[in-house]
C-alpha positions in Angstrom: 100.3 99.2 117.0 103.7 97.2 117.4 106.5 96.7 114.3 107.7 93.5 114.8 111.8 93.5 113.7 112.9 90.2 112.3 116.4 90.5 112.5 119.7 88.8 114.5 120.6 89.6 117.5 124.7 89.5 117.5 127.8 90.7 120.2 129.6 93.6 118.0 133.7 93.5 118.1 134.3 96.2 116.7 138.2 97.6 116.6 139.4 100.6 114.7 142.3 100.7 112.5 144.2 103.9 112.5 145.1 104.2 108.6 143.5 103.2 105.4 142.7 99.8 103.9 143.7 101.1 100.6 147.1 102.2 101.9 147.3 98.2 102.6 145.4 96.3 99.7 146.9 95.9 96.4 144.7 95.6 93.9 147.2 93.9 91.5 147.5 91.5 94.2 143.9 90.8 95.4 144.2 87.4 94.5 146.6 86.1 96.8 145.6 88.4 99.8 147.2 88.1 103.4 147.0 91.2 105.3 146.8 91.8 109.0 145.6 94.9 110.2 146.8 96.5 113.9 143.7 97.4 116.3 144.9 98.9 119.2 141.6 99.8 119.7 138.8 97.1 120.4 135.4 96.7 122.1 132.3 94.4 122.2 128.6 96.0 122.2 125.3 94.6 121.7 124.4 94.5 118.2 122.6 92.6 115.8 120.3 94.7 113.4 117.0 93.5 115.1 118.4 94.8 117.9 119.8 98.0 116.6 116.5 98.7 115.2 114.5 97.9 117.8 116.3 100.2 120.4 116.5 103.4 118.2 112.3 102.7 117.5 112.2 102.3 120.9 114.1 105.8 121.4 111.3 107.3 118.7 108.4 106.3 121.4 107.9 103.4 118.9 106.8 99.6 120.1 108.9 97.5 118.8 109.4 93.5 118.8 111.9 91.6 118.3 111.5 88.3 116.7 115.7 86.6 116.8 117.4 84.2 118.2 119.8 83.7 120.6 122.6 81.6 122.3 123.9 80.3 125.2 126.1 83.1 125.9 123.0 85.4 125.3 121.6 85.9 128.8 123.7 89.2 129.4 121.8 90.9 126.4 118.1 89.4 127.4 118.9 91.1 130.4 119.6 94.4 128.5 116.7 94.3 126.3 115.2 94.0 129.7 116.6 97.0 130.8 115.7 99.0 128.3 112.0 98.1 127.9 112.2 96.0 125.1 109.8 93.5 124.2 112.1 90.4 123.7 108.8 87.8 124.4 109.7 86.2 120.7 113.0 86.0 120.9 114.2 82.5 121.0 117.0 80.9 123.1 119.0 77.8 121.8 121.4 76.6 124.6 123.7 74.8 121.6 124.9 77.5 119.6 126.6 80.5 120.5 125.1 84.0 119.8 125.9 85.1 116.5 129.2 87.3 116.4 130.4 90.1 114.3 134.0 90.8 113.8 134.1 94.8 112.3 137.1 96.5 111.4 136.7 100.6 110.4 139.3 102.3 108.9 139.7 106.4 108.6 137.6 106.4 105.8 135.2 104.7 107.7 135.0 101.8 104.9 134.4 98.3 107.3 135.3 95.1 107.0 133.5 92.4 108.7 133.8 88.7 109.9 130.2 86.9 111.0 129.2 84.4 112.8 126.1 83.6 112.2 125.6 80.7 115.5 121.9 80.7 116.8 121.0 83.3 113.9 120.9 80.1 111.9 117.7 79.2 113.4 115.1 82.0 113.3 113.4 80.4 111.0 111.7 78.5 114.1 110.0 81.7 114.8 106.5 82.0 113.5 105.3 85.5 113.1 101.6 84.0 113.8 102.9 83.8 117.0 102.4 87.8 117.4 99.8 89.9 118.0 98.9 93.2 117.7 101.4 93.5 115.0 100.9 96.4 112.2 103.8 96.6 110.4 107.2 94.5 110.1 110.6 94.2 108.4 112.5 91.5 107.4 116.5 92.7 108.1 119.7 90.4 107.8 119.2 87.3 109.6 119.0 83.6 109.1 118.6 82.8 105.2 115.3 80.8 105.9 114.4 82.9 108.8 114.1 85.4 106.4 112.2 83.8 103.1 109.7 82.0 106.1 109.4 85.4 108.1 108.1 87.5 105.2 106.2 84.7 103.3 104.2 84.5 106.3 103.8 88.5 107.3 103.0 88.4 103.1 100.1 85.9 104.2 98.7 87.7 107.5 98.4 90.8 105.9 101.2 92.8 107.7 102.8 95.3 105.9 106.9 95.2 105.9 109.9 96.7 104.9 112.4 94.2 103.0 116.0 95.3 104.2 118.5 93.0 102.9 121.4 94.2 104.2 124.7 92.3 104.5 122.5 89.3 104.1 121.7 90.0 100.1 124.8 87.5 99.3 122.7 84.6 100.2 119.8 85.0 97.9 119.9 84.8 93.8 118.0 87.5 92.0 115.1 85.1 91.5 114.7 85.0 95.5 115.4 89.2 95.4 112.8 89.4 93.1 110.6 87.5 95.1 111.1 89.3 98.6 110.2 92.2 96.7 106.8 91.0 95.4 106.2 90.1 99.3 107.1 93.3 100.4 106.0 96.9 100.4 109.3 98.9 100.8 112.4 97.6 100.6 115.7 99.5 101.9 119.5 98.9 100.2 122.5 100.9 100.7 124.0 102.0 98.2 126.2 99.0 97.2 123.7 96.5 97.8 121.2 98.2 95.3 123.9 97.5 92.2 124.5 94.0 93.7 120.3 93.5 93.5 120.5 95.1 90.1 123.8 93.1 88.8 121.4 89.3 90.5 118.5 90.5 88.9 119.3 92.3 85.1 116.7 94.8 86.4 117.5 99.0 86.6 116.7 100.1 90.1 113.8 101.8 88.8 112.2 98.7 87.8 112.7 97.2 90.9 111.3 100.1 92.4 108.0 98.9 90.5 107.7 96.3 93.2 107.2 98.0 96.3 105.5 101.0 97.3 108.9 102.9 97.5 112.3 101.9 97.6 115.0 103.9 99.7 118.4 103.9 98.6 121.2 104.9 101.5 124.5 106.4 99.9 126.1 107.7 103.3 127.2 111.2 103.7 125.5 111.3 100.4 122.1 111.3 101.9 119.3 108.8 100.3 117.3 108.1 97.4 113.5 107.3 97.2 112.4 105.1 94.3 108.3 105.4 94.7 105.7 105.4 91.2 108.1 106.3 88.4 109.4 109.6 91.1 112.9 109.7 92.4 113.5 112.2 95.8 116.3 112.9 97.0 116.5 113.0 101.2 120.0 115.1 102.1 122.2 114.1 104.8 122.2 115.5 108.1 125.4 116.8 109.6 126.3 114.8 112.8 128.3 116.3 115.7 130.8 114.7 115.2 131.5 111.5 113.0 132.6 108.4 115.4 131.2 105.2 114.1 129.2 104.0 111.5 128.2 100.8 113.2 124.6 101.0 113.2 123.9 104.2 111.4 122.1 101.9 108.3 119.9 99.8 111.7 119.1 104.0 113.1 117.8 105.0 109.4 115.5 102.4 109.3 114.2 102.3 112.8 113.3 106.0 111.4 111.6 104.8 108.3 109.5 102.3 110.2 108.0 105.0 112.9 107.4 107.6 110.0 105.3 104.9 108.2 103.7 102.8 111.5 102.3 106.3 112.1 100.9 107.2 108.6 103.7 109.6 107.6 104.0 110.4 104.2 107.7 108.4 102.9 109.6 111.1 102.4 108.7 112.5 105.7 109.5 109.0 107.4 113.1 108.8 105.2 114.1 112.8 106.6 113.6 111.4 110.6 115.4 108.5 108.8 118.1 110.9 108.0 118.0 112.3 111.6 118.3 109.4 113.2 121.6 108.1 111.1 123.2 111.5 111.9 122.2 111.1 116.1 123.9 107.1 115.8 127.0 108.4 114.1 128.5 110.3 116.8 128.5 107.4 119.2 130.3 104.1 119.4 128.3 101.0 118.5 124.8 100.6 117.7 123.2 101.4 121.0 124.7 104.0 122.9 122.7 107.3 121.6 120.1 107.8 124.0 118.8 111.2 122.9 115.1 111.5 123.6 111.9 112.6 121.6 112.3 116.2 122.0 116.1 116.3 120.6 115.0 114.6 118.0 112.6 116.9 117.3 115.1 119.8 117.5 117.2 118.2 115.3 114.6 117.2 112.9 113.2 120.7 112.9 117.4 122.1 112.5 117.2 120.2 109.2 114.6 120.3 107.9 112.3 124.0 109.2 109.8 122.1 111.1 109.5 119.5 114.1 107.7 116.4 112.9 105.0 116.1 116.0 
């Protein structure tokens, strides 16, 4: 039973800036904007949210694939999917493009601002999910614009279940296309800020685009998450991390919980608490894949939460 993650695969710089954007921005003066920010702090990890999700799933005892593609420059991370036992057999390399490349820049308040470039991401529509097999359930995260209407027309047409996760990607797609995905899809996942830019492109209440998909989850941070599923709302609480370090990742983590919760017949708001879990675990470590907790701390953690293990 694999979940095949359509997704980018991208190099994270990610830098910290030790004050506030807002001690920086003025609003009164948005419109002619020029501000540099000092990062004394500044590293590169492998990224990308196919990857991300893929290697906390992996983490979960999950069997994921990742359907991407990749660069010239990308042979260091094929050799770290590698590495880490990830099934990589559909991700495609393109030797005239660079890998895509995100440029993140978290202030104290954790807010981000990011820079991306796209590259070989571009091209993942030349990935054909016919070319899978054993594949039982899917999701459709940030990625190339056509990559991503071709990816879940086609799981839409084989009968594969997926999750439509829009992510930073939503600014490509009109509310016609939004409303579209969400007819292909059975779940769909927004933060908090993307779900009132799907609502502003579409005219539609979240509720009624709830109506689409078999449940909608809603992320809102330290807030915890939202499910939208037959007219219900539930509301999933937020685990307390450690320690809070970097929110690269943490929306990648939730998701890679979602998708074992519901490739293994969990009940949604079962799959959204691991969810929750797994966005505390990411949060206390730099980048998007450097928590390698196992199954059974997981478990503890899920069970610290919530007054029972999961399995």
């Amino acid at each position: 039973m694999s979940t095949l993650i359509c997704g980018s695969l991208a190099y994270d710089n990610i830098m910290i800036f030790r004050d506030r954007f807002r001690n920086h921005i003025l609003p009164e003066q948005i419109h002619i904007l020029n501000v540099s920010f000092l990062v004394p702090e500044m590293r590169c990890e492998y990224g990308g949210c196919a990857g991300n999700i893929a290697f906390s799933l992996k983490l979960l005892g999950g069997d994921p694939v990742i359907m991407a593609a990749i660069g010239s420059d990308g042979d260091d991370y094929l050799r770290y999917l590698d590495s880490n036992g990830l099934d990589r057999s559909h991700v495609l390399a393109l030797g005239d493009h660079l890998t895509a490349q995100a440029f993140i820049t978290t202030d104290m308040d954790d807010n981000q601002i990011t820079a991306f470039h796209p590259g070989a991401m571009s091209f993942s529509h030349l990935n054909h999910v016919s070319d899978t097999l054993g594949v039982t359930l899917g999701i459709v995260a940030p990625d190339g614009r056509e990559g991503m209407i071709s990816h879940a027309r086609e799981m839409k047409t084989l009968g594969i279940p997926f999750l439509f996760d829009p992510g930073q990607g939503l600014a490509m797609f009109s509310g016609e296309d939004i409303l579209r995905f969400l007819d292909l899809a059975e779940y769909a996942c927004f933060n908090d800020y993307e779900v009132r830019m799907a609502c502003d492109r579409t005219g539609l209440s979240i509720e009624r685009l709830s109506d689409s998909v078999e449940a909608l989850f809603v992320t809102l941070g330290g807030e915890g998450s939202v499910i939208y599923s037959n007219g219900v709302i539930c509301g999933i609480p937020c685990v307390a991390p450690d320690v809070v370090v970097d929110p690269t990742g943490c929306g990648d983590a939730y998701r890679a919980g979602l998708l074992y919760g519901i490739s293994n017949g969990w009940d949604i708001e079962k799959s959204a608490r691991l969810a929750s879990v797994m966005g505390a675990i990411k949060i206390a470590y730099r980048g998007g894949q450097n928590h390698r907790l196992g199954r059974d701390e997981v478990a503890r953690r899920y069970a610290a939460a919530f007054g029972k293990a999961p399995w």
